[in-house]
C-alpha positions in Angstrom: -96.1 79.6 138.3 -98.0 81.7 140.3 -97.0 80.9 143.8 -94.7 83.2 145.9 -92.5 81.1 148.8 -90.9 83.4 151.6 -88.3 81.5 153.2 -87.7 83.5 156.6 -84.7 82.5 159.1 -83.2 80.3 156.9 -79.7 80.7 156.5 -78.6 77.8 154.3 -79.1 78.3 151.2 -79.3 74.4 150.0 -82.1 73.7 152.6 -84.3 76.7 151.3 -83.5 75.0 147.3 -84.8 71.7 149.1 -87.8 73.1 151.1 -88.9 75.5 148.1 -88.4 72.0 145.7 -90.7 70.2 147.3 -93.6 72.9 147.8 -93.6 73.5 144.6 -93.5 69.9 143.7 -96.5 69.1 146.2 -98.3 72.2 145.0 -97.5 71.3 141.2 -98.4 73.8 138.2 -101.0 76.4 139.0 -103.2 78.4 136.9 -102.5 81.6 136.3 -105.5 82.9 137.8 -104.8 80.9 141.1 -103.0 82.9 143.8 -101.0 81.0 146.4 -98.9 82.1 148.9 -96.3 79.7 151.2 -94.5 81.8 154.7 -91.6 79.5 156.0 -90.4 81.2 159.4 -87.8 79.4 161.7 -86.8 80.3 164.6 -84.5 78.3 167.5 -86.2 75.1 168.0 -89.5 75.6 165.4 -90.6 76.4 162.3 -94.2 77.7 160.7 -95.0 76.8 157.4 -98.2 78.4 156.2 -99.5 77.2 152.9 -102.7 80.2 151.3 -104.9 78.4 148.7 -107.2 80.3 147.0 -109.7 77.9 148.8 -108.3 76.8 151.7 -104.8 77.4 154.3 -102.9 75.4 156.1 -100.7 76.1 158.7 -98.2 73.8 161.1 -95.6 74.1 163.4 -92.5 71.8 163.2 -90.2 71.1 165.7 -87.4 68.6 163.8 -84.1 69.3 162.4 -83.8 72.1 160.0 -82.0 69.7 157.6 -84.7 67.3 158.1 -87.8 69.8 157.3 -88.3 69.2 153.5 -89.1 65.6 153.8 -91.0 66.3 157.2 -93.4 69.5 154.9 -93.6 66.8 151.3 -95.0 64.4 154.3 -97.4 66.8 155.8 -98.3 68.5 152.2 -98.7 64.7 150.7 -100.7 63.3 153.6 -104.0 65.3 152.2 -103.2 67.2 148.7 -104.5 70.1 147.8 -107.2 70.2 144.8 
C-alpha cells in the first residue's frame, strides 16, 4: 500500500499500532499510482492529524485522551470518506 503514516510524539507503541490500524482501515487499499501521506504530531494537550490525498487534505486538531484518539480519527475519517 502506498500510503506513508508518520507517527510523531507518540511514545506508546500500542496506540501508534491502533491509530495506524485504523487509517489504514478508513483509507483502505490504494492504487499503486495514488500517493497518500498521513502526519500524526502530539504534543501536551493536542494532536494534528493531517490526511494528503492525491485530490484532496484534511487536517484536524484533537484535544481528547491519547488512548482515546483512534476511535476519535475512524470517527472523523468515517464522518465523510474519502473517494
Amino acid at each position: 500500500m502506498p500510503t506513508s503514516i508518520e507517527l510523531n510524539g507518540i511514545a506508546d507503541l500500542e496506540i501508534k499500532k491502533r491509530i495506524e490500524g485504523v487509517i489504514r482501515d478508513c483509507i483502505g487499499a490504494r492504487p499503486i499510482e495514488e500517493d497518500w501521506k498521513v502526519q500524526i504530531r502530539a504534543s501536551l494537550g493536542h494532536c494534528q492529524v493531517t490526511v494528503k490525498a492525491p485530490t484532496q487534505t484534511r487536517e484536524r486538531i484533537f484535544f481528547d485522551d491519547i488512548h482515546a484518539l483512534s476511535e476519535k480519527i475512524r470517527s472523523w475519517l468515517a464522518s465523510y470518506p474519502f473517494r
